[in-house]
N, C-alpha and C positions, 0 to 999 in steps of 0.2 A: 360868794356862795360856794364853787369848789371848795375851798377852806375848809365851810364849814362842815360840807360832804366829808372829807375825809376826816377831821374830827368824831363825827360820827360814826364813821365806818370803828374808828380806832375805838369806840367806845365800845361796839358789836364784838369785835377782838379779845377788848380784857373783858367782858361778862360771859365771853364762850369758854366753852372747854370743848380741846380739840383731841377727846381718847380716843383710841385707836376703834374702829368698829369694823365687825368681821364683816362678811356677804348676809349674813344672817340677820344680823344688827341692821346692816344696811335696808336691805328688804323688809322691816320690821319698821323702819321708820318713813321708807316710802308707804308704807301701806297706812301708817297713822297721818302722815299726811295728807295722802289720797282722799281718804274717810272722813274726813273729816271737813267739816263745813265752814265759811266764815263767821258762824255762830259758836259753832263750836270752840272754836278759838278764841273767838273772845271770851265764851265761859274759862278757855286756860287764862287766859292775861285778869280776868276777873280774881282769881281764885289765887294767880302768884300775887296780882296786888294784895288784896286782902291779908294774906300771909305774911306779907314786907309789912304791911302797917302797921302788925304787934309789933316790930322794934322798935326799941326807944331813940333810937335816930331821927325818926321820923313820925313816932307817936301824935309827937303834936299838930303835924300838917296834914293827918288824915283821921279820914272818918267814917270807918267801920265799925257799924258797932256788931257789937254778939253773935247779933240775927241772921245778916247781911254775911257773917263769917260763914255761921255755919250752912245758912243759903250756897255760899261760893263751893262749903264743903260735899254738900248733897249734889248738886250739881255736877263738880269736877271725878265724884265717884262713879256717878253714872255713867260718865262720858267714858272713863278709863276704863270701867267694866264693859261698855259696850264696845270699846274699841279692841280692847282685848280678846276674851273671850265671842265675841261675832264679827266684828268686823274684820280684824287679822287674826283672827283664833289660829288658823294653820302658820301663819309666822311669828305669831308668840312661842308654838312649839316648839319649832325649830330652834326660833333663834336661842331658846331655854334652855334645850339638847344639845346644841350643840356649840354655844358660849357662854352661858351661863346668867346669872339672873341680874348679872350687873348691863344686861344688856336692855332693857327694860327701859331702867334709867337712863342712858345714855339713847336710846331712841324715841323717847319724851322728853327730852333734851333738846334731842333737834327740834320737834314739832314747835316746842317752847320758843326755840329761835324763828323758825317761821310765823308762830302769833305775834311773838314782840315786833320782827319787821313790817307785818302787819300794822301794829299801833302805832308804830312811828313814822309810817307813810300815810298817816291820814292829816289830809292839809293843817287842819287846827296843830294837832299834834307838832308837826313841821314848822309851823309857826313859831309856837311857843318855847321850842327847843333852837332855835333861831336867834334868839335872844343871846345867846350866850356871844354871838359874832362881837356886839360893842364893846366885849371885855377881851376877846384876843387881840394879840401884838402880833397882828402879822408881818410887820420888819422882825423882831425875834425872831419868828417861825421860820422867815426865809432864812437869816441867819445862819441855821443850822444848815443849812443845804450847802451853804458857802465853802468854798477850802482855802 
């Protein structure tokens, strides 16, 4: 089970991005975490699924249709407008003033990464991502530690 913790951990790794964020950015993403409910978050992980599903990668193993998009859409505006504008209104400014509007993104970034660890700490979740243990070689894996 370690194993396959750190497998996952590594997978949290390559889906993040780790840019630089100023005081302002920083305070901009505590405050949308803060705000934010475990409702709320799941309407984010709602809304990145949905959006994953139009590719053709995975087209075929999901099932959104239209409605349910634009649902995710209405939804994830709300949230973002209310979190912006009223709930961190004063560290949307700042962080806007004084880093500029790439900051936004990179602190609904982080949140993003707070809902996803959310959805993959729920037992079922953990479960079903678990599976992947009967196909690692863990002699390989130790291997590499080997000198």
């Amino acid at each position: 089970m370690k194993l396959f913790r750190t497998w996952v951990m590594v997978a949290f790794l390559i889906f993040s991005s780790n840019a630089f964020a100023g005081v302002y950015a920083d305070k901009l993403s505590e405050c949308l975490v803060d705000s934010t409910t475990t409702q709320d978050r799941i309407t984010l992980v709602k809304w990145m699924f949905s959006a994953m599903s139009l590719h053709p990668a995975v087209r075929s193993i999901s099932m959104v249709s239209p409605a349910q998009l634009d649902s995710a859409n209405k939804n994830i505006a709300e949230l973002f407008m209310r979190l912006l504008t009223k709930s961190c209104k004063d560290e949307t400014k700042k962080a806007l003033k004084y880093e500029g509007k790439s900051t936004i993104q990179n602190s609904f970034r982080i949140l993003g990464q707070v809902a996803g660890r959310e959805l993959f700490s729920n037992p079922k979740v953990l479960k079903g991502i678990s599976g992947i243990q009967k196909y690692i070689d863990a002699n390989k894996l130790k291997s590499l530690n080997e000198r």
